[in-house]
C-alpha positions in Angstrom: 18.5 46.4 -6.5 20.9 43.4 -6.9 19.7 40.2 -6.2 22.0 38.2 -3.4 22.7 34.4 -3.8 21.0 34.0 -0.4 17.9 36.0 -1.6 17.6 33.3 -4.5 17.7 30.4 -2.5 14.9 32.0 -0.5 12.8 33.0 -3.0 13.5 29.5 -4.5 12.6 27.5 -1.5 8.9 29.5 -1.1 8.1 27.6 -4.3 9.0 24.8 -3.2 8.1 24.9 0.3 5.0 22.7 0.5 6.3 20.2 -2.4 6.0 16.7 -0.8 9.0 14.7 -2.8 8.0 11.1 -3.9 10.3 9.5 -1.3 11.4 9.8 1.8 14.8 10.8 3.1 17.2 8.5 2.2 19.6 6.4 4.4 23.6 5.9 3.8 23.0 2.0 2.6 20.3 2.9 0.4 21.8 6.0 -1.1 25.1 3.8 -1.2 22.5 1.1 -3.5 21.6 4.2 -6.0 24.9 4.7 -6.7 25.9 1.6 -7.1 23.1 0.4 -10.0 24.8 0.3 -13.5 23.3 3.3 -15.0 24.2 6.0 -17.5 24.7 9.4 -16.0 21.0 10.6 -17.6 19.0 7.8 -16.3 20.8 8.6 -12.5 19.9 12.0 -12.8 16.5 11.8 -13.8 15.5 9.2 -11.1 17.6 11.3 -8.6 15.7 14.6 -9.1 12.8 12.8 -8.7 13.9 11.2 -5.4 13.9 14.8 -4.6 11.2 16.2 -5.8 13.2 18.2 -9.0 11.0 16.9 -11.8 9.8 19.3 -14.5 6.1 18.3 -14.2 3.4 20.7 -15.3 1.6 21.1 -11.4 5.0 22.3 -10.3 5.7 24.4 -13.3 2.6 25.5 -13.2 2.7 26.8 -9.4 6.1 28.5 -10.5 4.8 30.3 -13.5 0.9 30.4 -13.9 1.1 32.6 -17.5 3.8 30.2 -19.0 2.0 26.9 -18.1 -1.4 27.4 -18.1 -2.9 24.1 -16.5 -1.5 21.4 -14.2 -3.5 19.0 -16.5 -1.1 16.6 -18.4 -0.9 17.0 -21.8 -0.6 13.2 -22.5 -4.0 12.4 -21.0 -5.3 15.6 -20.2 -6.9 13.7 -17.1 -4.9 14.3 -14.3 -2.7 16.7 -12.7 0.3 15.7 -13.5 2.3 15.1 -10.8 5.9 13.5 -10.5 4.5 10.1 -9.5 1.7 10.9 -12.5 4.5 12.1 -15.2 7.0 9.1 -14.8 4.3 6.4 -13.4 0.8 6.5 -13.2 -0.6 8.8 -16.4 -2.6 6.0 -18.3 -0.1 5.7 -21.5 3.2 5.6 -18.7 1.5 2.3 -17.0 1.0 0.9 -20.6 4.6 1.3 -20.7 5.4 -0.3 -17.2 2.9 -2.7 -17.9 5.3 -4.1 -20.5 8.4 -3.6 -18.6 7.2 -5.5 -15.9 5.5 -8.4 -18.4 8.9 -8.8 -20.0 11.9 -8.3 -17.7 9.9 -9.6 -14.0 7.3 -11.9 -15.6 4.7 -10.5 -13.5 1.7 -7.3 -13.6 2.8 -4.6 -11.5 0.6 -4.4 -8.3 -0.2 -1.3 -7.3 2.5 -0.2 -5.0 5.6 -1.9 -7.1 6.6 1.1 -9.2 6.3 3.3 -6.3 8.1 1.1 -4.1 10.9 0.5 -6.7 11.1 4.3 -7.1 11.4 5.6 -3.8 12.8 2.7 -1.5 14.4 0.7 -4.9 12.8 -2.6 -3.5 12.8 -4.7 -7.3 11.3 -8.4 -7.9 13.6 -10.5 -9.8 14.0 -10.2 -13.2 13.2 -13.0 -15.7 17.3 -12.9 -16.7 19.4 -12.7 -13.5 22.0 -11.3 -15.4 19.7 -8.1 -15.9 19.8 -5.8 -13.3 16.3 -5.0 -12.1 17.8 -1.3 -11.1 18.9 -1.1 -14.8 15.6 -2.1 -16.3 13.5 0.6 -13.8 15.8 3.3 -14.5 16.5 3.3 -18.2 12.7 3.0 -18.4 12.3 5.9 -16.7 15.0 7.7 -18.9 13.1 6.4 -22.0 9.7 7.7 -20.7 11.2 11.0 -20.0 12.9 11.1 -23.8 9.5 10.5 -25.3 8.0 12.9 -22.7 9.7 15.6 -23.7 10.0 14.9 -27.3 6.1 15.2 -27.8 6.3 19.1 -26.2 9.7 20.2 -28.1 9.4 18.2 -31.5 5.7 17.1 -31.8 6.0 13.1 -31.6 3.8 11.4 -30.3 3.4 9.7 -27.2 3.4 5.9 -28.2 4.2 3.2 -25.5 5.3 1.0 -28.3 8.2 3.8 -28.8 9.1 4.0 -25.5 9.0 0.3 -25.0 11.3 0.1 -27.9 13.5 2.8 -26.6 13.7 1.3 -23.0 14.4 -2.4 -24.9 17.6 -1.0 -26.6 19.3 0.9 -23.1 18.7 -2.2 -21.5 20.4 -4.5 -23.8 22.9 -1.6 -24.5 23.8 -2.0 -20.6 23.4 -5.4 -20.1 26.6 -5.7 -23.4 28.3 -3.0 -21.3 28.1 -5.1 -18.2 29.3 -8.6 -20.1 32.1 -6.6 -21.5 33.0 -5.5 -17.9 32.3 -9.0 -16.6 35.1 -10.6 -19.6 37.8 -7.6 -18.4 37.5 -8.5 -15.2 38.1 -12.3 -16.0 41.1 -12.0 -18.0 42.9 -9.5 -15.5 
């Protein structure tokens, strides 16, 4: 028999039924704030489908297809199950990553709830440069975490936070030129 569009979507949402998304619903003036950080279109959509719970990470794929992904285990650290919140945050070579981040652009360590905090409700501390947005610098990290991520399953390199440090470094100063350009347009119009 044909499968119906409405069919799909219900057979869709019973995997997803009792996914709990990383953040809550969003309100107008914070939704109005994600829009509004300067980020390229990749970095948005990878911290959007996270805000709703749309991530690619082995527990889900592995409740969606059991005899294609054969553990929930991350492959980085083979430690945890690797959760949204584990895959872009917590596994123990991601916080070396933030660890950095945070060291370099906010001057500070991370406590415990900052990256979840910035993730779900975008609540940043200052950064070191006010002329670097602290939106900028959280979501082309997590871009540049997802690049690596997926570049050790589909072309075998290594997971290295000194990479993805390196790749983060570049976006942000790639943005941050971006941004001064816009910033001298708008000054001699």
């Amino acid at each position: 028999s044909r499968l119906s569009t409405r069919s799909y979507w219900l057979t869709c949402s019973h995997h997803h039924a009792n996914a709990q998304p990383l953040s809550p619903h969003l309100s107008s003036r914070q939704l109005h704030s994600f829009w509004s950080f300067a980020l390229p279109h990749r970095a948005r959509n990878v911290w959007f489908r996270g805000l709703h719970n749309k991530l690619s990470c082995r527990a889900l794929l592995h409740h969606i297809m059991p005899f294609t992904v054969s553990s929930p285990l991350c492959n980085i650290c083979q430690m945890s199950i690797e959760t949204q919140e584990h895959f872009l945050l917590s596994c123990p070579l991601k916080s070396a990553v933030w660890l950095g981040i945070w060291l370099e652009f906010f001057g500070t360590v991370p406590p415990p709830s900052a990256l979840s905090s910035a993730f779900t409700s975008f609540l940043f501390p200052p950064t070191l440069n006010p002329s670097i947005p602290a939106a900028s610098v959280f979501g082309l990290t997590i871009l540049a975490i997802w690049d690596h991520h997926w570049a050790l399953h589909f072309k075998s390199a290594p997971f290295l936070p000194s990479l993805v440090l390196a790749t983060a470094r570049k976006s942000i100063s790639r943005i941050c030129s971006e941004l001064e350009l816009d910033s001298a347009d708008s000054s001699l119009a």
